[in-house]
LOVEXVEX-304936 format. One record per atom (N, C-alpha, C, CB): residue number from 1; residue in three letters; atom name; z, x, y. Coordinates in steps of 0.02 Angstrom, whole numbers, plus 50000, padded with zeros to 5 digits. Each point is the difference from the previous one (the first is absolute). Glycine has a CB too. Example, Ala and Ser with C-alpha at 12.3 -4.5 7.8 and 13.67 -1.06 7.14 Angstrom:
<atom num="1" residuo="Ala" atomo="N" z="50390" x="50660" y="49716"/>
<atom num="1" residuo="Ala" atomo="CA" z="50000" x="49955" y="50059"/>
<atom num="1" residuo="Ala" atomo="C" z="50000" x="50045" y="50060"/>
<atom num="1" residuo="Ala" atomo="CB" z="50062" x="49905" y="49941"/>
<atom num="2" residuo="Ser" atomo="N" z="49902" x="50077" y="50112"/>
<atom num="2" residuo="Ser" atomo="CA" z="50003" x="50042" y="50059"/>
<atom num="2" residuo="Ser" atomo="C" z="50037" x="49961" y="50055"/>
<atom num="2" residuo="Ser" atomo="CB" z="49892" x="50059" y="49968"/>
***
This chain:
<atom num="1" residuo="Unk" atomo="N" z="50509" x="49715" y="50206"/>
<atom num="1" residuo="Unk" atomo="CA" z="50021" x="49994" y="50068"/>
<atom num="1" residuo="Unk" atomo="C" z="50005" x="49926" y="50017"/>
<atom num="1" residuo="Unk" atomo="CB" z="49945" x="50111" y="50031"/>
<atom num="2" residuo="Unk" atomo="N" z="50110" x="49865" y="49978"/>
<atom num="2" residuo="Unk" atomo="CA" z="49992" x="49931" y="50017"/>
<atom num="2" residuo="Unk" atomo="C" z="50028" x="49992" y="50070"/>
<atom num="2" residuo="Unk" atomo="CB" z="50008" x="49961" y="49878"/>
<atom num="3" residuo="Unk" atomo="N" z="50008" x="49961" y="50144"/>
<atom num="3" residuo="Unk" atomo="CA" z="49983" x="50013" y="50070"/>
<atom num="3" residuo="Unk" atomo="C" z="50050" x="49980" y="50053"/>
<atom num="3" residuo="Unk" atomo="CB" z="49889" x="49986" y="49961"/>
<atom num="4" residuo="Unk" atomo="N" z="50179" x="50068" y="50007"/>
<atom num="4" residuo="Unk" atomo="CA" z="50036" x="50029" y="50037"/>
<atom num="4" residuo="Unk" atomo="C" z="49990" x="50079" y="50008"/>
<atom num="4" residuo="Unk" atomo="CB" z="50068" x="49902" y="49973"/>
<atom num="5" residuo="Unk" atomo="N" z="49873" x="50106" y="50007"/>
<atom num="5" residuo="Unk" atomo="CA" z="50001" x="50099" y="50012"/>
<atom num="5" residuo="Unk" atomo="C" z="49943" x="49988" y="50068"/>
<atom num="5" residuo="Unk" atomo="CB" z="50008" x="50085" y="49837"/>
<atom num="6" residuo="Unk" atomo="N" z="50002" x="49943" y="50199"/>
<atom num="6" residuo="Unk" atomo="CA" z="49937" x="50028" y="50057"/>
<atom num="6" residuo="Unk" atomo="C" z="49938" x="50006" y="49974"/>
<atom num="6" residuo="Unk" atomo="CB" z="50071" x="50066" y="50056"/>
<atom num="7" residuo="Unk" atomo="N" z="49903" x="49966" y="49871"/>
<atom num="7" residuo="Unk" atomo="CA" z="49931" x="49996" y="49979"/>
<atom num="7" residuo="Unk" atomo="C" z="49978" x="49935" y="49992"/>
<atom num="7" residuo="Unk" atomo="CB" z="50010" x="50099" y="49948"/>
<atom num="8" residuo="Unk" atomo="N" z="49908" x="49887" y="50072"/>
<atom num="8" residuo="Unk" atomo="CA" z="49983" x="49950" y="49947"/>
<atom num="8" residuo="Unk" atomo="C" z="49999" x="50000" y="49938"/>
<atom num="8" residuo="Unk" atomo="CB" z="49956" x="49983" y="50066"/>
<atom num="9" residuo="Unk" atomo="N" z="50033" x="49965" y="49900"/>
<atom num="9" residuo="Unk" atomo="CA" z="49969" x="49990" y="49927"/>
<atom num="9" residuo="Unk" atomo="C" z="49939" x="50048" y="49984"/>
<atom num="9" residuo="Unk" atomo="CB" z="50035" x="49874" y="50007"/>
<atom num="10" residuo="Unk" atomo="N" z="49944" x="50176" y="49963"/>
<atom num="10" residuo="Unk" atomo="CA" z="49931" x="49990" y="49990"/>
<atom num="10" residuo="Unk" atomo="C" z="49986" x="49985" y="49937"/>
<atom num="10" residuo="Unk" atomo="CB" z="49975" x="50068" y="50081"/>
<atom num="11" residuo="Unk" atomo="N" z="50001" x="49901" y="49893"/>
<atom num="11" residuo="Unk" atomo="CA" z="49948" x="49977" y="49962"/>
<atom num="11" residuo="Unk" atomo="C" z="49940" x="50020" y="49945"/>
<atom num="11" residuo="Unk" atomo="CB" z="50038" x="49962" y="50092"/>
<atom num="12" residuo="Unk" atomo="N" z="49988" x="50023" y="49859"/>
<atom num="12" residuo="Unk" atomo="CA" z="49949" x="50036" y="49937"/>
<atom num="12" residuo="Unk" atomo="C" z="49922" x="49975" y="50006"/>
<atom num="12" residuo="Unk" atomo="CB" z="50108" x="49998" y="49909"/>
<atom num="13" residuo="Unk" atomo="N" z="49835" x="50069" y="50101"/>
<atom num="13" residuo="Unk" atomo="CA" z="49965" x="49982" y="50000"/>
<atom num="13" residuo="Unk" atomo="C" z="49963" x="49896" y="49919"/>
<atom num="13" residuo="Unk" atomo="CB" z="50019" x="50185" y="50090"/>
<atom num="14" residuo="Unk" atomo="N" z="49980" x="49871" y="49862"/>
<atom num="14" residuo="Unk" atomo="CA" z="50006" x="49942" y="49957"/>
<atom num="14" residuo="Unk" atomo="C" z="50044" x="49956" y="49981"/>
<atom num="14" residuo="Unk" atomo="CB" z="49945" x="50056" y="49978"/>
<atom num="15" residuo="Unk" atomo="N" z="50124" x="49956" y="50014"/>
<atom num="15" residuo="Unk" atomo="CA" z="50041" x="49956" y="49969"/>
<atom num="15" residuo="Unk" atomo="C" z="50039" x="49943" y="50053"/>
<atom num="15" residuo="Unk" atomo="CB" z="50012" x="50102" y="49909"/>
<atom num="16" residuo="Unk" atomo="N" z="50008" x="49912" y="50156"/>
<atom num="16" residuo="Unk" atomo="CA" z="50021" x="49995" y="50056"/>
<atom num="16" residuo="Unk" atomo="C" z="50053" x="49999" y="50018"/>
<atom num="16" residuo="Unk" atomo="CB" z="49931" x="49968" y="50002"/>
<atom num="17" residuo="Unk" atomo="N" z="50099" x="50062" y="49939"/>
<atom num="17" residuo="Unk" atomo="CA" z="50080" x="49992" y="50028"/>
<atom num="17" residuo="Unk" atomo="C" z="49994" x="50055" y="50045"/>
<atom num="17" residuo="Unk" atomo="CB" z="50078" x="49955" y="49894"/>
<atom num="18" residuo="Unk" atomo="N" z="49990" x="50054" y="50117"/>
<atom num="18" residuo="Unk" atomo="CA" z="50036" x="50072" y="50048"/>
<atom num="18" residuo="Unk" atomo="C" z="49997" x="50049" y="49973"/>
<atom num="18" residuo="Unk" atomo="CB" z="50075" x="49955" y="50046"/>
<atom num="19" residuo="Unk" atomo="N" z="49917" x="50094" y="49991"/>
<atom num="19" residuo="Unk" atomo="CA" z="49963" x="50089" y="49985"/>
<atom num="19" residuo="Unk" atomo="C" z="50073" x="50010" y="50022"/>
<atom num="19" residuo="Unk" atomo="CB" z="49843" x="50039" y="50036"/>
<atom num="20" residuo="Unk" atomo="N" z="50193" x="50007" y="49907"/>
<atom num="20" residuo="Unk" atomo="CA" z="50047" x="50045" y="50010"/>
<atom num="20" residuo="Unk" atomo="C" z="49991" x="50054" y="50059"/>
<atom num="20" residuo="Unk" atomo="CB" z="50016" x="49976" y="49880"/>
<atom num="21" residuo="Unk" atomo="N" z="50008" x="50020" y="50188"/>
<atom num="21" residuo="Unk" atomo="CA" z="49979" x="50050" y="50069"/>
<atom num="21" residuo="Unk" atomo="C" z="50052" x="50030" y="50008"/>
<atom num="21" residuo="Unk" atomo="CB" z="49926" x="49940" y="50065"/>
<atom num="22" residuo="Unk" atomo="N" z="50084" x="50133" y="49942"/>
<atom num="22" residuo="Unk" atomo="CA" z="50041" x="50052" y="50020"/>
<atom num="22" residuo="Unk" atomo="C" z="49965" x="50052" y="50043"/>
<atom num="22" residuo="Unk" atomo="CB" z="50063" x="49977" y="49900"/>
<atom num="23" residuo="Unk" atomo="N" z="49980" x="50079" y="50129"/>
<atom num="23" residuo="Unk" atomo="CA" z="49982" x="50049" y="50045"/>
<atom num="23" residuo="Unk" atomo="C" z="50008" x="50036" y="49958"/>
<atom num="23" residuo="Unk" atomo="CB" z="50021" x="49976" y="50103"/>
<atom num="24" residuo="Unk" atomo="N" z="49903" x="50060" y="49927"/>
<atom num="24" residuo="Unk" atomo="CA" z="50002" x="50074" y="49945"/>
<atom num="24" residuo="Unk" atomo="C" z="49988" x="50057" y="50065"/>
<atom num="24" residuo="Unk" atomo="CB" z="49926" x="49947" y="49856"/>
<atom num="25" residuo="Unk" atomo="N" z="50107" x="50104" y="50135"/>
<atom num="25" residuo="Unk" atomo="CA" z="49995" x="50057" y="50053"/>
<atom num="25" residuo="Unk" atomo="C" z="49946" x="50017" y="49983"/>
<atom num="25" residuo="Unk" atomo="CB" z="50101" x="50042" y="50022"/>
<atom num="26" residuo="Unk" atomo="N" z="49855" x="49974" y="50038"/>
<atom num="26" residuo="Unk" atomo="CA" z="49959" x="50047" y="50026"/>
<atom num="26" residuo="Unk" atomo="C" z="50001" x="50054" y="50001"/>
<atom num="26" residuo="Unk" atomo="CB" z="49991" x="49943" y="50040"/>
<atom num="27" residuo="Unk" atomo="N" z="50053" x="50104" y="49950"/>
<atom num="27" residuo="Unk" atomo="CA" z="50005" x="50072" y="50017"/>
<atom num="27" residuo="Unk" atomo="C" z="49988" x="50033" y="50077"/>
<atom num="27" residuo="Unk" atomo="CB" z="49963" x="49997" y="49878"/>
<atom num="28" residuo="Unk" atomo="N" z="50038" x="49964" y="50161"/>
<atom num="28" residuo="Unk" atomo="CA" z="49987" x="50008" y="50075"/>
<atom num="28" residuo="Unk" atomo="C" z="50080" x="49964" y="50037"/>
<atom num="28" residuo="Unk" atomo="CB" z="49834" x="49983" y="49989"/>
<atom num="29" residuo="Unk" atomo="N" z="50210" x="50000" y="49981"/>
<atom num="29" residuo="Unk" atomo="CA" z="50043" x="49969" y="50044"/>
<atom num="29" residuo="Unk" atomo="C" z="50008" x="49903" y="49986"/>
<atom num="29" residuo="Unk" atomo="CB" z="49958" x="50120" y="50094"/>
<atom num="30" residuo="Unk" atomo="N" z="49962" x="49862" y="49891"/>
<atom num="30" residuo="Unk" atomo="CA" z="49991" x="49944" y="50009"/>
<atom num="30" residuo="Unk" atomo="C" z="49991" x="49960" y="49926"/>
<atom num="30" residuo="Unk" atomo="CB" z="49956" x="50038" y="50120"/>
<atom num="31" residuo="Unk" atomo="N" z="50045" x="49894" y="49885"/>
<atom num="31" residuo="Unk" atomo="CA" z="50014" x="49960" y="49933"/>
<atom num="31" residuo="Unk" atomo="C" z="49934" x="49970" y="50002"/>
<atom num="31" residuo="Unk" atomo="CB" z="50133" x="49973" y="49993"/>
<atom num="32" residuo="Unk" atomo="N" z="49845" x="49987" y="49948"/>
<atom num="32" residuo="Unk" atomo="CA" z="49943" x="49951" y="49992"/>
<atom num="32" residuo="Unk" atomo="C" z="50018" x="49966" y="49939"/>
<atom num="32" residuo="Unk" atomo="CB" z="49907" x="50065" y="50057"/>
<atom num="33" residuo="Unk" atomo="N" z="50051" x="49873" y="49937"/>
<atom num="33" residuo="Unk" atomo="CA" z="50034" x="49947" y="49979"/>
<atom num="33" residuo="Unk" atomo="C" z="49973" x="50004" y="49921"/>
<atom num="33" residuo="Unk" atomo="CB" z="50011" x="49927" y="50124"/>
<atom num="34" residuo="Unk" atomo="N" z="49985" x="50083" y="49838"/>
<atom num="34" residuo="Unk" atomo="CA" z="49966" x="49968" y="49913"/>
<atom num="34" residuo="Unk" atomo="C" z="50034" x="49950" y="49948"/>
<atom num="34" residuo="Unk" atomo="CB" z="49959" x="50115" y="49998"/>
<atom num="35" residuo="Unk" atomo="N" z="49975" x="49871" y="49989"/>
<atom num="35" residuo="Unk" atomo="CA" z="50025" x="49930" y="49989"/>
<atom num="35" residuo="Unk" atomo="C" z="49963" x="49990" y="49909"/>
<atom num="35" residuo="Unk" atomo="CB" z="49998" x="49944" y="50166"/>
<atom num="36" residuo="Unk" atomo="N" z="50043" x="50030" y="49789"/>
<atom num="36" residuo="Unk" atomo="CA" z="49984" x="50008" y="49929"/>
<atom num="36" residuo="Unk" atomo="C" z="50040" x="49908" y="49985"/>
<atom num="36" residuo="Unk" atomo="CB" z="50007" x="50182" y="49969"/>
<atom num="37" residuo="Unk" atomo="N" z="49926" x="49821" y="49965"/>
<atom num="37" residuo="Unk" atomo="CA" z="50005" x="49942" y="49979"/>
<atom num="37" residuo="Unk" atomo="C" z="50056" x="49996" y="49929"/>
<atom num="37" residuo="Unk" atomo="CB" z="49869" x="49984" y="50061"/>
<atom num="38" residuo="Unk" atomo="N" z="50168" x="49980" y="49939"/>
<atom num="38" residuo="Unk" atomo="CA" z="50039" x="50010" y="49917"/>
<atom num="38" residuo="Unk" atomo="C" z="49984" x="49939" y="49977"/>
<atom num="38" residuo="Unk" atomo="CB" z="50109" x="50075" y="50014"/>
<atom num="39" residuo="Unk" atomo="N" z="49841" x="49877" y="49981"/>
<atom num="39" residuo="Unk" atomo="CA" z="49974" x="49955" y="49960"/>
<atom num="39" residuo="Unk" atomo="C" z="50006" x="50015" y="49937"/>
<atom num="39" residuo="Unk" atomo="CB" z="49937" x="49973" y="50077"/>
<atom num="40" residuo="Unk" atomo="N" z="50092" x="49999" y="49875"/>
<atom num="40" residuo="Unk" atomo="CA" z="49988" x="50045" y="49931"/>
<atom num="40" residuo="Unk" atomo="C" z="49911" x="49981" y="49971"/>
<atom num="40" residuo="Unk" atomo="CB" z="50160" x="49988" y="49957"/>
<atom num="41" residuo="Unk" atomo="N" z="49841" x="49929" y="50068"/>
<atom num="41" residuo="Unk" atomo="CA" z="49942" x="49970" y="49977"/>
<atom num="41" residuo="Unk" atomo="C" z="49914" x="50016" y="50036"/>
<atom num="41" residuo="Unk" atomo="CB" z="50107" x="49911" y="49973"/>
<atom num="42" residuo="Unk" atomo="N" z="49945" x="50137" y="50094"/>
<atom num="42" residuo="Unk" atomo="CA" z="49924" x="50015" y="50030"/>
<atom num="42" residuo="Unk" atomo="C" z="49961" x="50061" y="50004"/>
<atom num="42" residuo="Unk" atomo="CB" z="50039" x="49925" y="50059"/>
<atom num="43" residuo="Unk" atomo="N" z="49881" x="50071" y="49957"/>
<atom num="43" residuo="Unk" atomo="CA" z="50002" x="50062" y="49956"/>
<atom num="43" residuo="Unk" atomo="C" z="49990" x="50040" y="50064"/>
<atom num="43" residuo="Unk" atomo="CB" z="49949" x="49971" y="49868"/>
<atom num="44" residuo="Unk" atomo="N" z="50078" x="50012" y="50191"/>
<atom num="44" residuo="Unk" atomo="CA" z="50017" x="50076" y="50052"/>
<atom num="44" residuo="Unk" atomo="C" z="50052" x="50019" y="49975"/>
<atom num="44" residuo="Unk" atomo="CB" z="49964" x="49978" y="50111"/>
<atom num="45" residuo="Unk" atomo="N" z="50089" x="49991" y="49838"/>
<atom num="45" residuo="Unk" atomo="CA" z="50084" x="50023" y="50010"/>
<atom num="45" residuo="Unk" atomo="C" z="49981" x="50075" y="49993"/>
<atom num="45" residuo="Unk" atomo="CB" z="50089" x="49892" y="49937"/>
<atom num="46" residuo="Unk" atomo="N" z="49969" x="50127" y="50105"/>
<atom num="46" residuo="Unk" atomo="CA" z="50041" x="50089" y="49987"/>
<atom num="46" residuo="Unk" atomo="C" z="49930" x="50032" y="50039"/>
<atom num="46" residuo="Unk" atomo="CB" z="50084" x="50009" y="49845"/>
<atom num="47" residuo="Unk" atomo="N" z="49876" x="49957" y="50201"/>
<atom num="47" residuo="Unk" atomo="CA" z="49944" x="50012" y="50048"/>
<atom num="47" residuo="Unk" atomo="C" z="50040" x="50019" y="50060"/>
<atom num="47" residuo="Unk" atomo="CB" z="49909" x="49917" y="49954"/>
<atom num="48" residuo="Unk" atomo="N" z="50097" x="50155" y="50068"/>
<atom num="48" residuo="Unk" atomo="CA" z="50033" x="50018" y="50040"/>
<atom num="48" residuo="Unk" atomo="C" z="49932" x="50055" y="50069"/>
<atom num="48" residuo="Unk" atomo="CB" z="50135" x="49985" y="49881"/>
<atom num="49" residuo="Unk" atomo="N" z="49884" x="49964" y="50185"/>
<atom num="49" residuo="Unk" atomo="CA" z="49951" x="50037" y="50050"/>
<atom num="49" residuo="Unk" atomo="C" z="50046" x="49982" y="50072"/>
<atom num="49" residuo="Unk" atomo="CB" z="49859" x="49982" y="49927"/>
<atom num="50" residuo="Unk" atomo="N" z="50100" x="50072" y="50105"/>
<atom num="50" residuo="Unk" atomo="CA" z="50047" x="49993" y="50071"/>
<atom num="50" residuo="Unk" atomo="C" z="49962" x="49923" y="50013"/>
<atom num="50" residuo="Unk" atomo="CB" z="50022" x="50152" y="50065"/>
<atom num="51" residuo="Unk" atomo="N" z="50029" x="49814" y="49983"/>
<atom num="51" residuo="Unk" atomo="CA" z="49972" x="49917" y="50028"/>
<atom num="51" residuo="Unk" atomo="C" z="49933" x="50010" y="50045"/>
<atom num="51" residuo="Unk" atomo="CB" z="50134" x="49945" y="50015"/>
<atom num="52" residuo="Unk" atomo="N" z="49838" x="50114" y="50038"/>
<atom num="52" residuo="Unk" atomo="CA" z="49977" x="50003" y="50029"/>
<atom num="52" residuo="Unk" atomo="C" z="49921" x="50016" y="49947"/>
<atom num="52" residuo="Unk" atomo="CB" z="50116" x="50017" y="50101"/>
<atom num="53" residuo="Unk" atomo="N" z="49883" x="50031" y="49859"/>
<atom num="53" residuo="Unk" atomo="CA" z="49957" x="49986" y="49933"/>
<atom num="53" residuo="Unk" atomo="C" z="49974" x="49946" y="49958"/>
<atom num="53" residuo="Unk" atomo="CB" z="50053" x="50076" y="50004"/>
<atom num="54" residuo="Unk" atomo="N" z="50028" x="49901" y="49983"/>
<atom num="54" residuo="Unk" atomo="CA" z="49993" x="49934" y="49946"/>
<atom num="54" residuo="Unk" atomo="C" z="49952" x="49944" y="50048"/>
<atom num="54" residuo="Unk" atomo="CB" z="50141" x="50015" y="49929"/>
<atom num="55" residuo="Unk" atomo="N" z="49852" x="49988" y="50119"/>
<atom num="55" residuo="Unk" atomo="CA" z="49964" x="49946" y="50055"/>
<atom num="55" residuo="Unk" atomo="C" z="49930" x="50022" y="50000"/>
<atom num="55" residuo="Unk" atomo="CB" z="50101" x="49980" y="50084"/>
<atom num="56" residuo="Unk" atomo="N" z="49870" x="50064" y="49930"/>
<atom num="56" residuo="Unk" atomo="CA" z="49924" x="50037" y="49966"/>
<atom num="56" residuo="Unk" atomo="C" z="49963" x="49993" y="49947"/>
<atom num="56" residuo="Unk" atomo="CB" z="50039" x="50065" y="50039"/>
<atom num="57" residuo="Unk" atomo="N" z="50008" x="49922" y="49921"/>
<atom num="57" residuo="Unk" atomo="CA" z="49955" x="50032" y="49924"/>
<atom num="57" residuo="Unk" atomo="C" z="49940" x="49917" y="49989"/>
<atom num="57" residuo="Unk" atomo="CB" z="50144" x="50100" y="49908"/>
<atom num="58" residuo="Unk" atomo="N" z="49827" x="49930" y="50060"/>
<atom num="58" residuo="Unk" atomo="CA" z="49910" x="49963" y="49985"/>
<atom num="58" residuo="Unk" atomo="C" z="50013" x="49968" y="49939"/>
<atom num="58" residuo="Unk" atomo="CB" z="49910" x="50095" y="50047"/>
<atom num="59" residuo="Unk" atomo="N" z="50046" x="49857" y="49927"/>
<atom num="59" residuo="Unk" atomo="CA" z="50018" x="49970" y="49947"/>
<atom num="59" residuo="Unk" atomo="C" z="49990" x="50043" y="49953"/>
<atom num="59" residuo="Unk" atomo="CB" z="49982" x="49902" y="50038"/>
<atom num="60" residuo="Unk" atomo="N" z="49984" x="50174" y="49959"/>
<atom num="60" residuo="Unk" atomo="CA" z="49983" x="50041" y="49938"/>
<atom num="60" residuo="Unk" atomo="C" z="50056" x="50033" y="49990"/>
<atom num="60" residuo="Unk" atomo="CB" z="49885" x="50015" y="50014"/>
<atom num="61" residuo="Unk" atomo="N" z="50158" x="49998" y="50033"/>
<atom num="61" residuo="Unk" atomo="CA" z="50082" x="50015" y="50000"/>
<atom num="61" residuo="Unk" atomo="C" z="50049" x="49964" y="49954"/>
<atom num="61" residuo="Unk" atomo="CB" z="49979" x="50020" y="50114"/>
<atom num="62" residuo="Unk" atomo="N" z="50018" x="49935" y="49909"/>
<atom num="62" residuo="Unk" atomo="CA" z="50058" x="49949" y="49963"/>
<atom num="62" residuo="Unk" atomo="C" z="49968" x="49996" y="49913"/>
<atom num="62" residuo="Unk" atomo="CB" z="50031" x="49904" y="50135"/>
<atom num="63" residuo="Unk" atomo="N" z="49895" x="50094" y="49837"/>
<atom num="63" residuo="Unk" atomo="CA" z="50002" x="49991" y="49957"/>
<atom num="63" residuo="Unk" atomo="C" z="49996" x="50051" y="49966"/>
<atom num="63" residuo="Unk" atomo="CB" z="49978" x="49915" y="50026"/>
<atom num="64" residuo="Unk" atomo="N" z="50019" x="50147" y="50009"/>
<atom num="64" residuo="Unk" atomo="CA" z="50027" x="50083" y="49959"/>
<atom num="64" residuo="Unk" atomo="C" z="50096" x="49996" y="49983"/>
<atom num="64" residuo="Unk" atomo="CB" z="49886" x="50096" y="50097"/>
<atom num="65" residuo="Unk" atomo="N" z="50135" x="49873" y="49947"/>
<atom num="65" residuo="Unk" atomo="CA" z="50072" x="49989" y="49982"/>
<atom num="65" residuo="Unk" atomo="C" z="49999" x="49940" y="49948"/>
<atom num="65" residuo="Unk" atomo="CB" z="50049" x="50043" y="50121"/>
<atom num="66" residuo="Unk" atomo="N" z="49906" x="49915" y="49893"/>
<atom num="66" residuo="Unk" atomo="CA" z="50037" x="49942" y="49946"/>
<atom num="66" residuo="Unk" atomo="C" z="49984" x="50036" y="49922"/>
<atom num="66" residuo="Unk" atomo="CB" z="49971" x="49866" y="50084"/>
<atom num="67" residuo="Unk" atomo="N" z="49970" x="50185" y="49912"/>
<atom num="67" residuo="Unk" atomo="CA" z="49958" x="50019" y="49973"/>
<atom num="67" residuo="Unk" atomo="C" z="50062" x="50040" y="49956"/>
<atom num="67" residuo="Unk" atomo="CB" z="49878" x="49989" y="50085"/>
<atom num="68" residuo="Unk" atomo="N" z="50149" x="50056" y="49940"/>
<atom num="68" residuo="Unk" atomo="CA" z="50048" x="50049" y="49999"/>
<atom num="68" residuo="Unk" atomo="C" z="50049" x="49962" y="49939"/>
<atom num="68" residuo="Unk" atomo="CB" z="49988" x="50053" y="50143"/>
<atom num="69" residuo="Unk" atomo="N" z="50072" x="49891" y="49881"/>
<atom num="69" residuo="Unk" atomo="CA" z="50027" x="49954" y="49975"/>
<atom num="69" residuo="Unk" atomo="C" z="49992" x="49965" y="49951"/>
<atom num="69" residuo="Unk" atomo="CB" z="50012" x="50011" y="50076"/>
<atom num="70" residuo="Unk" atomo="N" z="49897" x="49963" y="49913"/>
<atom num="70" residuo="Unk" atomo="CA" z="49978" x="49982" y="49922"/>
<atom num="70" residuo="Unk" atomo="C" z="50016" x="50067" y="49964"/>
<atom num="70" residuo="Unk" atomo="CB" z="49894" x="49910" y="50025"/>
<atom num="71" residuo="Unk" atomo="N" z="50095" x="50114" y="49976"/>
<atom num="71" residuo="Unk" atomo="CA" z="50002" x="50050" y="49968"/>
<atom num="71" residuo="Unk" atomo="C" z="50043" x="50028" y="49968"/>
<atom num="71" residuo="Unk" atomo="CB" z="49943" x="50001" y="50056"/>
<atom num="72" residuo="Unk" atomo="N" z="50121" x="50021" y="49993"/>
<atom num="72" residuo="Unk" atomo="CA" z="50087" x="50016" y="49979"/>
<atom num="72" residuo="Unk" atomo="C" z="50020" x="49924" y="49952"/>
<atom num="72" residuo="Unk" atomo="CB" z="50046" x="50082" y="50144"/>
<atom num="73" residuo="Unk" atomo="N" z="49940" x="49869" y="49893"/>
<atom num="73" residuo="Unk" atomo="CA" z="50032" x="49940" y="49948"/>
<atom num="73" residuo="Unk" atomo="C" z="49961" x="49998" y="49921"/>
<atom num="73" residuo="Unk" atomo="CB" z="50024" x="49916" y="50120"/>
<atom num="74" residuo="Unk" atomo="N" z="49921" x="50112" y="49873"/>
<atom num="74" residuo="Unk" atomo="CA" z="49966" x="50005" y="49936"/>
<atom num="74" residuo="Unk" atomo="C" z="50020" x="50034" y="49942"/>
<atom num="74" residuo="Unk" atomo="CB" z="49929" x="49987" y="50068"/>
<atom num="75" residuo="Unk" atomo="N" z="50106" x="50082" y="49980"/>
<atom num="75" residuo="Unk" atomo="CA" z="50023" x="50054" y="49962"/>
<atom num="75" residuo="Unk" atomo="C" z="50062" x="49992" y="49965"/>
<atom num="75" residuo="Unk" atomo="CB" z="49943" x="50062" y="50073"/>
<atom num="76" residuo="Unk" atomo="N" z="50108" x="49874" y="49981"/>
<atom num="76" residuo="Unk" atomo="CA" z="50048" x="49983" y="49965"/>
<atom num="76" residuo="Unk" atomo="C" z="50015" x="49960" y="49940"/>
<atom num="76" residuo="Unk" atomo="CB" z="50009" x="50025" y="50090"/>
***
């Protein structure tokens, strides 16, 4: 999202670039925003949560995802 679109930037928790943000339906009529990292080098990439979530999570969060990511890259 850069900054001719109406969204802000948001921001990778670790890496800091820009979080890929789109509308995802609700099933009620209404949209919400999620937001995923494609860092190849970082280890939230392909870390996909609604924005209002991704703003919550605890540091034992982020390192179950980074956690997640060692892991897939090992296997490769």
């Amino acid at each position: 999202m850069g900054a001719t679109k109406s969204q802000p930037d948001y921001l990778c928790h670790d890496c800091g670039q820009p979080l890929d943000a789109r509308l995802q339906a609700d099933g009620k009529g209404g949209y919400y925003v999620i937001v995923t990292c494609w860092n190849p080098d970082c280890l939230l990439r392909t870390f996909t949560r609604s924005l209002s979530s991704y703003a919550t999570l605890t540091d034992t969060d982020w390192e179950a995802y980074r956690a997640m990511n060692r892991v897939q890259a090992q296997a490769i």
